[in-house]
C-alpha positions in Angstrom: 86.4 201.7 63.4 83.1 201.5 61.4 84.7 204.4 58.8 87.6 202.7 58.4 86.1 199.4 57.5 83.8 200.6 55.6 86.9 202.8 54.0 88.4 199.0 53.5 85.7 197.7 51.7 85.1 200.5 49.4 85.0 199.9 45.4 85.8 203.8 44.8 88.4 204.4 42.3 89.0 200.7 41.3 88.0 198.8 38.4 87.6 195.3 38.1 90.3 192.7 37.2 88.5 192.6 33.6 90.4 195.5 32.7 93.6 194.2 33.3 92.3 191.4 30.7 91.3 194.3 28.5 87.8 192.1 28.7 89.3 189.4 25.9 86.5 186.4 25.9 89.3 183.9 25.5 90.7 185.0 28.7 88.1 186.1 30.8 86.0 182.9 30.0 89.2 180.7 30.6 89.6 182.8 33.7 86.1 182.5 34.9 85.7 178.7 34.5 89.1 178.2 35.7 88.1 180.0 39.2 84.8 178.2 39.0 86.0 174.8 38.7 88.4 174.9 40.9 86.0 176.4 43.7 83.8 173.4 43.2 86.3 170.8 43.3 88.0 172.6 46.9 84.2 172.6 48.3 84.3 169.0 47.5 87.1 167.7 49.1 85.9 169.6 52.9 82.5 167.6 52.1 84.5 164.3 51.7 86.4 165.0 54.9 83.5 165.7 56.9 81.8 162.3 55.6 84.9 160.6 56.1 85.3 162.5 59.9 81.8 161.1 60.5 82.2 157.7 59.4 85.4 157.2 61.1 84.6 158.3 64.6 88.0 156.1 65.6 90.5 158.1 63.5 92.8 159.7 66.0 93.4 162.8 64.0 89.9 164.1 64.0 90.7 167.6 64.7 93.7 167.7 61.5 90.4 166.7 59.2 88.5 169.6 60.6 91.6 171.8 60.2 92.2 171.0 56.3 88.6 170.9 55.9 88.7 174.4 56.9 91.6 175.2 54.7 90.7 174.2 51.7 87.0 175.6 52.2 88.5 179.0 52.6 91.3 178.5 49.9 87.7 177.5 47.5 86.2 180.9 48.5 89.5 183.0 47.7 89.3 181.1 43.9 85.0 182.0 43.8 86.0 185.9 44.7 89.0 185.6 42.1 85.9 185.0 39.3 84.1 187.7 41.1 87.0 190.4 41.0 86.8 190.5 37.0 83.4 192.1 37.3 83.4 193.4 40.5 86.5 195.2 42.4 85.9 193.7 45.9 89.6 193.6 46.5 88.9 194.4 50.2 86.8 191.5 51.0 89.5 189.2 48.7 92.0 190.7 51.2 90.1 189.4 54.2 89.5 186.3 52.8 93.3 186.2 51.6 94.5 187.0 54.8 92.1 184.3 56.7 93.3 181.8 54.4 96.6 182.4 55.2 96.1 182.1 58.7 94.1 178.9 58.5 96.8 177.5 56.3 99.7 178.2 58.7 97.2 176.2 61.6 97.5 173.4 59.3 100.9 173.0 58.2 102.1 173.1 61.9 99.3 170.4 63.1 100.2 168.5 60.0 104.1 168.7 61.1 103.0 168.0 64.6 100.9 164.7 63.6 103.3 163.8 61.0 105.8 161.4 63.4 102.4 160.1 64.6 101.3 160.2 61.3 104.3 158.0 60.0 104.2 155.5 62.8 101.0 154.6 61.4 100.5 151.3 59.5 100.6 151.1 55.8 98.1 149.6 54.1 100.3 146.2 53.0 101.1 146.3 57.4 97.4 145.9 57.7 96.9 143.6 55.2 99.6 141.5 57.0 98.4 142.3 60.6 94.4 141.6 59.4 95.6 138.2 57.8 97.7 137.3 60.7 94.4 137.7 63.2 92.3 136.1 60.4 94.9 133.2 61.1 94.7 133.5 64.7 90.9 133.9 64.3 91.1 130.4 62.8 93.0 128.9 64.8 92.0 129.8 67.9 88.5 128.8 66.4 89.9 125.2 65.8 91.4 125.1 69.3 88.1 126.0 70.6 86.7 123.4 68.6 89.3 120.9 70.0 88.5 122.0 73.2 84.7 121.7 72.9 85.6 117.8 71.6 87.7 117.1 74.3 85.3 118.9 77.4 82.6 116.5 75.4 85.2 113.1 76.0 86.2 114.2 79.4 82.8 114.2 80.5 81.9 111.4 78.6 84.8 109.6 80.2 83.8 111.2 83.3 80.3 109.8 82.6 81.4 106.3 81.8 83.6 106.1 85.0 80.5 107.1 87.3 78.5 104.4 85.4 81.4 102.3 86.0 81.7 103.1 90.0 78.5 102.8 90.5 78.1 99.6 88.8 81.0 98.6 91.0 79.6 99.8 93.9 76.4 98.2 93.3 77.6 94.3 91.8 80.2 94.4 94.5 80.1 91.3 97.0 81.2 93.1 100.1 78.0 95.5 101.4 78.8 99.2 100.5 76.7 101.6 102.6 77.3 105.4 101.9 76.4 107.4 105.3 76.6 111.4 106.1 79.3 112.5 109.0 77.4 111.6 111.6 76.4 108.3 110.5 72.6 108.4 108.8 72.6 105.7 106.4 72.1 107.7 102.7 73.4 105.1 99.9 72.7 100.9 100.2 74.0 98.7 97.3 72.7 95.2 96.6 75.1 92.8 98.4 74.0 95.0 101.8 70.8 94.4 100.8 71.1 90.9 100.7 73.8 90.7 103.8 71.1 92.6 106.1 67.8 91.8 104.3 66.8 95.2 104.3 66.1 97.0 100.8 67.2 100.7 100.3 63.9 102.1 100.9 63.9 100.9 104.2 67.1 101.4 105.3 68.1 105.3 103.9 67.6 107.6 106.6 68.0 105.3 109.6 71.8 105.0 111.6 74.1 103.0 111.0 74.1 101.7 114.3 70.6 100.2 113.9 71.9 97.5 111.7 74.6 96.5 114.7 73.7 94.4 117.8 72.0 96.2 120.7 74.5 94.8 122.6 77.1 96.8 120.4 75.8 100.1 120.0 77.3 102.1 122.3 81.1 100.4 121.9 80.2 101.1 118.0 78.8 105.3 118.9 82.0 106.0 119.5 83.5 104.5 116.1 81.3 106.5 114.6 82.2 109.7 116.2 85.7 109.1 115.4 84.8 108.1 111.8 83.3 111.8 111.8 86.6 113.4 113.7 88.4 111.7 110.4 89.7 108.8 111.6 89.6 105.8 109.8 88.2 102.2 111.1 90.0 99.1 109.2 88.2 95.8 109.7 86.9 96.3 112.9 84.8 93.0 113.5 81.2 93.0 115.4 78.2 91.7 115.4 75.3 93.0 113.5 71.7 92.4 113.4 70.0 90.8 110.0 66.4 91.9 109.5 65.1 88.6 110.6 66.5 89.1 113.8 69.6 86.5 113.2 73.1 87.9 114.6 75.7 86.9 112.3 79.6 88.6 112.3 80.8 91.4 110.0 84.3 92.9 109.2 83.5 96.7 109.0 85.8 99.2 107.4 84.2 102.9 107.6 86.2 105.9 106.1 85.6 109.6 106.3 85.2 111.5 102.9 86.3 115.5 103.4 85.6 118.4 101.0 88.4 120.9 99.7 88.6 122.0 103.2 89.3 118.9 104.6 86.4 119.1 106.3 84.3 115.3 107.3 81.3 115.5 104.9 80.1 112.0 104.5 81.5 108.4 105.1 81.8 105.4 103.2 81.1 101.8 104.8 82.7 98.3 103.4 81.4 95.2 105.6 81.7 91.8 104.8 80.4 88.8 106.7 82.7 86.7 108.4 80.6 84.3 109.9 81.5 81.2 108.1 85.1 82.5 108.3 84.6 82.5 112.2 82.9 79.2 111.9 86.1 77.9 110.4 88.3 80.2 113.1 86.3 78.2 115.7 87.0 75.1 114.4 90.6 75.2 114.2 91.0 76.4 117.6 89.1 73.5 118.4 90.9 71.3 116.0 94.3 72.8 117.4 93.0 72.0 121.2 92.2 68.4 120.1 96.0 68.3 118.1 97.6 69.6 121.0 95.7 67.0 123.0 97.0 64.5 120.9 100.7 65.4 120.6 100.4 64.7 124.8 99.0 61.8 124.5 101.4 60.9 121.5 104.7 62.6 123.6 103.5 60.5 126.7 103.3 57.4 124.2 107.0 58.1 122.9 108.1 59.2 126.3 106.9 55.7 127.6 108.8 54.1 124.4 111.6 55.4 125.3 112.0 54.4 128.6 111.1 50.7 126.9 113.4 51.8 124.8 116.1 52.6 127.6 115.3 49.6 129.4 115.7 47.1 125.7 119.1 49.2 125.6 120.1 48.1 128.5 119.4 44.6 128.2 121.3 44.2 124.9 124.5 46.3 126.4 124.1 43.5 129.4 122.1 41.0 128.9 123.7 40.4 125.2 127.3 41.1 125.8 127.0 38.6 129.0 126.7 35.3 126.2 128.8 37.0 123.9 131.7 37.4 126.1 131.6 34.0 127.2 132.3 32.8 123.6 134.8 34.9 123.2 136.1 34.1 126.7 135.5 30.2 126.1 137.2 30.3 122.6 140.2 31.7 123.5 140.4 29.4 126.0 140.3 26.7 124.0 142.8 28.2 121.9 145.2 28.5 124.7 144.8 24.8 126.5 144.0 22.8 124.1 146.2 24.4 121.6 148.4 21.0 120.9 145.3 19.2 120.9 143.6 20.8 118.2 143.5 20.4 114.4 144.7 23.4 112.4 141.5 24.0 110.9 139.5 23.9 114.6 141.7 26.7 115.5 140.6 29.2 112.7 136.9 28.0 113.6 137.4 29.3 116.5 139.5 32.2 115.6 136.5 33.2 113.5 134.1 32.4 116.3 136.3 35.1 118.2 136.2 37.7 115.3 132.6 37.6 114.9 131.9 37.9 118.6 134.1 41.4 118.2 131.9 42.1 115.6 128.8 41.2 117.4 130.0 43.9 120.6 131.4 46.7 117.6 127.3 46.3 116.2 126.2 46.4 120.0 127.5 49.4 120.2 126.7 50.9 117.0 123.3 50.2 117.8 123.5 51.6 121.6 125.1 54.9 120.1 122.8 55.5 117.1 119.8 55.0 119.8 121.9 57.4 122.1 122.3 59.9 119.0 118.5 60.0 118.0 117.1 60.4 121.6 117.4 62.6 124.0 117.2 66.6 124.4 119.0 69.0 122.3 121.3 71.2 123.7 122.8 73.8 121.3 125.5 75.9 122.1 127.7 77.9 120.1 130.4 75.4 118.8 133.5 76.2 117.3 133.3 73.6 114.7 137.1 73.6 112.9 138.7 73.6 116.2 136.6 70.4 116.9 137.7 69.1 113.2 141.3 69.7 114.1 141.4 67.9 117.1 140.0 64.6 115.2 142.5 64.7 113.1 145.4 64.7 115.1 143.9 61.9 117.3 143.4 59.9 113.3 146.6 61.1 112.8 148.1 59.9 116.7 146.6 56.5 115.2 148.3 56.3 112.2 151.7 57.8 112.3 152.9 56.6 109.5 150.2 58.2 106.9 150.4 61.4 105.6 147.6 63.0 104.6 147.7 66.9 103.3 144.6 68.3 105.9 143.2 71.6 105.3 140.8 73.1 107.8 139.2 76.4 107.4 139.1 78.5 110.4 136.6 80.1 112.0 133.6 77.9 111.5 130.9 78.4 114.0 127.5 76.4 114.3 124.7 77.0 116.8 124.1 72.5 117.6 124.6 70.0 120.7 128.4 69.7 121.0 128.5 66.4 122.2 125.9 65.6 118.8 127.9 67.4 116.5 131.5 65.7 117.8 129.9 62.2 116.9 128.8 63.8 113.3 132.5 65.2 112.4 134.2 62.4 113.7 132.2 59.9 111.5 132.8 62.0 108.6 136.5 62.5 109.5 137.2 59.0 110.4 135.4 57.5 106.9 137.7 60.2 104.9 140.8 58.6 106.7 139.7 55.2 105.7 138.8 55.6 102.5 141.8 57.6 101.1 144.6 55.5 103.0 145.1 53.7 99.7 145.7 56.9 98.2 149.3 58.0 97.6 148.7 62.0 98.1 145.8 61.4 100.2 143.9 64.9 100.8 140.6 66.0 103.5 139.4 69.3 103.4 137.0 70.8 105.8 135.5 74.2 104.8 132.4 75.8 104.7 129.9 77.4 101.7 126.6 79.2 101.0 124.3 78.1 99.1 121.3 80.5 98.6 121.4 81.8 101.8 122.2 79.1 103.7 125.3 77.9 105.4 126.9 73.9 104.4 130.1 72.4 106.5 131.8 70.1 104.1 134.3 67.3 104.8 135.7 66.5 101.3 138.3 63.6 100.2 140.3 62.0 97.1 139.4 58.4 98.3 138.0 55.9 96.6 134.6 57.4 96.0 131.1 55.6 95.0 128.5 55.0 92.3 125.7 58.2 93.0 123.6 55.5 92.0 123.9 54.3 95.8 124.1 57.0 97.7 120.4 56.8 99.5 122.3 53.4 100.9 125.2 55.1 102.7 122.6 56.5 105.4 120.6 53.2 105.9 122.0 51.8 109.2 124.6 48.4 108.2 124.3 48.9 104.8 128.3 49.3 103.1 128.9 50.0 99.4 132.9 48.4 99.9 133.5 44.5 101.4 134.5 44.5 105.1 138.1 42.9 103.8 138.8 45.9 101.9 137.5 48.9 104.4 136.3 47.2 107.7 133.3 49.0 109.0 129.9 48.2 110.6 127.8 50.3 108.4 126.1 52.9 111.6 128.3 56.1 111.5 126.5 57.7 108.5 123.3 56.4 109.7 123.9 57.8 112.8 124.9 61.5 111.2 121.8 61.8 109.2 119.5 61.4 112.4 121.5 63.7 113.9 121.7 66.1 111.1 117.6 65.3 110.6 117.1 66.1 114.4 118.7 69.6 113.9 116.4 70.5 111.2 119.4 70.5 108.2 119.9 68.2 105.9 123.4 66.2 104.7 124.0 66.1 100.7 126.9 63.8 98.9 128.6 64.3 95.7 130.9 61.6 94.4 132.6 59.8 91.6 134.9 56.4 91.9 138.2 56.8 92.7 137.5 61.0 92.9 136.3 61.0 96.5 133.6 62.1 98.2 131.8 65.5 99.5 129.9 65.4 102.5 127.9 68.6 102.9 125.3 69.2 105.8 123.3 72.0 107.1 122.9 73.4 110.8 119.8 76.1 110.5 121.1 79.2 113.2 118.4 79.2 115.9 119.9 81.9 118.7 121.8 81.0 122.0 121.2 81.9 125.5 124.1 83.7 126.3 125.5 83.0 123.1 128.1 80.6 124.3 131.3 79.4 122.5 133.5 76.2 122.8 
C-alpha cells in the first residue's frame, strides 16, 4: 500500500507544467500571479465565513457555512498547487487535492439544494425592513399604551384614594354613631358622633364589646344579635337601650351588618345607631295625647249622644206640640170659611184663605225640618244598593203624578253604590223630584241619570234641561230654606238639597253642580266604596 503510494506520488519521468509554457515570462508570470491571487482571495472568503459563523451563533444554517468554507478552502489549495506544478511536477498530490475538492464540492451542492426551499422561505431584506419597522411601531405603541396605562393605574388609585378620604370623612362627620367591630363583636373603629352619643373616645372604647356599651339589663337578649350578626344575618333598626359613659340610659335604633371576604366568609361588622330618645319622648307623648283624645271624643260622643236625645225630645215637641196650634188655625179658618161664608166680606175670606196656606206651609217646613234632623242623625247602615233600579222607580211614581207630562228619561243600568238605602232613597228622590219641577216648563223636557269617573273615583249624576241657575249661587242651593226661584213660580220649601248634602257629607263624598240659565243643571255626588258584610244587593 506504502509502494503504491509512494509509486502515486512520484515526480519520475515528469516535467513540470513550465514546459508546456515553453517557460515564456509573460505566461508563466501571468500564470503564477493568476494562481496566487486567486488562492488568497478563496482563503479569504472561508475566514469571513468563519467570523460570520461566529458572530451569528443564531443562523440556522451553521453547518452549510462550514461546508462552503471547506469548499472553497480546498478549491484555494488546488489554485496554490496549480502555481506549484510549473516548477514542480507534483501532479499526484494535485490529484488528491483534485479529487477531495470534488468530493467536498458535491457535499455542498446537495446541502445547498437541500437548504435551498428553507433557504427561499427566508425573509428578504426589504421583508425585514418591513417586519423590524412594524415591531418598531408596535414597540411604540405598546410603549404609549403602557404609558396610558401607567396614567390611568395613577387616577384609579388616586380616585380610589379620594373615595377613601371621602368614606372616611363620611364615616367620621356622619350624625348617626358608626362603630366598625370584628365577627364576633370587639369594638375596632369609633367615629365622632359615637363618641359624642356614648361619651367614650376611641381610645377607650377599641378593644372592648360591643355589648359593653348596651344596658346590663340587655346583654344577653343582645349576645345573641351578635352571634347572628356573625352567622351573616343582618339586624335593621333593632331598638334597645344602651348605656352612656356617665351612667345615663337613653334609647338607640341599632342596625349591625356583617362584612364577608371573597369567600363569603363573616370577617368584620359594621354598626349604625342612632338615638331615639327624644323620638320616644315624642312616641310617649302621643300615646298619651291619643289616650287623653280618645278620652275626649267619649266625653264629646256622650255630650252629642245626650244632644240628641234633647234633640229627639225638641223633635218631638215641634211634630206635636207645634202642629197641635197649627191645626187648630187651619181647623178654625176653614170653619169660618164654611159657616160664616154669607157673612163674610170677600176680602175676609182670602185672609183667611191665606191664613190656611201658610198653616200648610208651616206643617210642609215642620216636616222639612223633622226629616233633615232624621237624615243627619242616626247610624249608617250601608248595603249594596242598586241605585238605577231605585231612580227608575221615582220616576214612574213623578210620572204616576203627572200623567200628562212627558219627559224623555234615560237611566243607565247597572249602577251600584255601597250607602244606607233608606239615606240614599231620600237623596235621589230630591234630586229627581227638583229635575221634574224645574223642566216642566220645558217643551222636550229631558233627566238623565248615569254614572262617570273622575280620576279614579266614581260620580252618580242626575242631569236636566230646566231652567238652570246663576253659578254665582250655587253655595245657596244647599243652605236649608234658601231658593234661587219665587215660590209662585216653582213652589218649594228650600230643605231637599240641604238635606242631600248632609247626607252625601255623612257618607264621606261630596255633591258638585254645574249649571247655566235655561241649560239645566248637573247634580254629581260621590259615595266612597267601603266593603259589605255579605255584600248584599237591593
Amino acid at each position: 500500500m506504502i509502494d503504491e503510494l509512494s509509486q502515486f506520488l512520484s515526480t519520475k519521468g515528469l516535467l513540470p507544467h513550465g514546459y508546456c509554457l515553453s517557460w515564456s515570462p509573460p505566461l508563466v508570470m501571468t500564470y503564477v500571479v493568476s494562481e496566487t491571487l486567486i488562492f488568497l482571495a478563496y482563503f479569504s472568503m472561508p475566514a469571513a465565513l468563519s467570523y460570520f459563523a461566529r458572530r451569528r451563533k443564531d443562523f440556522p444554517y451553521q453547518w452549510v457555512l462550514w461546508m462552503f468554507a471547506t469548499f472553497i478552502m480546498a478549491c484555494g489549495m488546488t489554485h496554490l498547487l496549480g502555481a506549484v506544478l510549473l516548477w514542480q511536477p507534483w501532479y499526484g498530490l494535485d490529484v488528491i487535492f483534485k479529487s477531495a475538492t470534488a468530493l467536498i464540492s458535491i457535499g455542498a451542492a446537495v446541502s445547498l439544494w437541500y437548504v435551498l426551499p428553507d433557504a427561499l422561505r427566508l425573509p428578504s431584506p426589504s421583508q425585514l425592513r418591513r417586519v423590524n419597522e412594524q415591531l418598531q411601531a408596535e414597540i411604540i405603541e405598546r410603549r404609549r399604551v403602557e404609558e396610558q396605562l401607567r396614567q390611568a393605574k395613577s387616577e384609579i388609585e388616586l380616585s380610589l384614594h379620594k373615595e377613601r378620604i371621602l368614606r372616611a370623612a363620611i364615616v367620621e362627620f356622619s350624625d348617626d354613631a358608626i362603630i366598625g367591630g370584628s365577627a364576633d363583636g370587639i369594638i375596632t373603629d369609633w367615629n365622632r358622633a359615637a363618641e359624642a352619643m356614648f361619651g367614650y373616645t376611641s381610645k377607650e372604647v377599641l378593644g372592648q364589646s360591643l355589648l359593653s356599651l348596651m344596658a346590663p339589663t340587655q346583654r344577653n337578649q343582645e349576645q345573641m344579635l351578635v352571634e347572628a350578626v356573625g352567622r351573616g344575618q343582618s339586624v335593621r333598626q333593632h331598638e334597645l337601650k344602651c348605656l352612656h359613659k356617665n351612667g345615663n340610659l337613653f334609647d338607640v335604633a341599632m342596625t349591625i351588618s356583617p362584612i364577608f371576604d371573597k369567600e363569603k366568609k363573616v370577617v368584620a361588622s359594621s354598626t349604625i345607631a342612632r338615638d331615639i330618645t327624644e323620638r320616644k319622648h315624642y312616641e310617649l307623648e302621643i300615646l298619651r295625647l291619643n289616650a287623653d283624645l280618645e278620652r275626649r271624643v267619649e266625653e264629646r260622643t256622650e255630650e252629642l249622644t245626650l244632644a240628641n236625645q234633647e234633640l229627639d225630645s225638641f223633635a218631638y215637641a215641634v211634630s206635636h206640640d207645634l202642629r197641635a196650634p197649627i191645626r187648630a188655625l187651619n181647623g178654625f179658618s176653614w170653619a169660618l170659611i164654611e159657616d160664616y161664608a154669607d157673612e163674610l166680606q170677600d176680602q175676609a175670606k182670602e185672609y183667611l184663605q191665606q191664613i190656611g196656606v201658610a198653616t200648610r206651609r208651616m206643617n210642609d217646613l215642620i216636616d222639612g225640618l223633622l226629616s233633615l234632623s232624621r237624615n243627619t242623625r242616626g247610624e249608617l247602615s250601608r248595603d249594596r244598593v242598586d241605585v238605577s233600579s231605585l231612580a227608575v222607580r221615582v220616576l214612574a211614581e213623578l210620572s204616576d203624578s203627572n200623567p200628562g207630562r212627558h219627559v224623555d228619561v234615560r237611566v243607565e243600568q247597572g249602577l251600584n253604590a255601597s250607602c244606607d238605602k233608606r239615606m240614599i232613597e231620600s237623596v235621589i228622590s230630591n234630586l229627581l223630584e227638583n229635575a221634574w219641577k224645574y223642566t216642566a216648563k220645558q217643551k222636550a223636557a229631558s233627566i238623565r241619570v248615569f254614572a262617570q269617573d273622575r280620576e279614579g273615583v266614581r260620580y252618580f249624576c242626575v242631569a236636566d234641561n230646566g231652567v238652570g241657575f246663576n253659578m254665582a249661587n250655587a253655595e245657596r242651593l244647599f243652605q236649608p230654606f234658601q231658593r234661587l226661584h219665587h215660590q209662585n213660580e216653582f213652589p218649594g220649601i228650600g230643605i231637599g238639597l240641604a238635606t242631600v248634602k248632609r247626607i252625601i257629607n255623612r257618607h264621606g263624598g261630596v255633591i258638585e253642580v254645574d249649571s247655566q240659565p235655561g241649560k239645566g243643571a248637573e247634580f254629581c255626588f260621590s259615595l266612597p266604596e267601603i266593603a259589605v258584610e255579605g255584600n248584599k244587593s237591593s
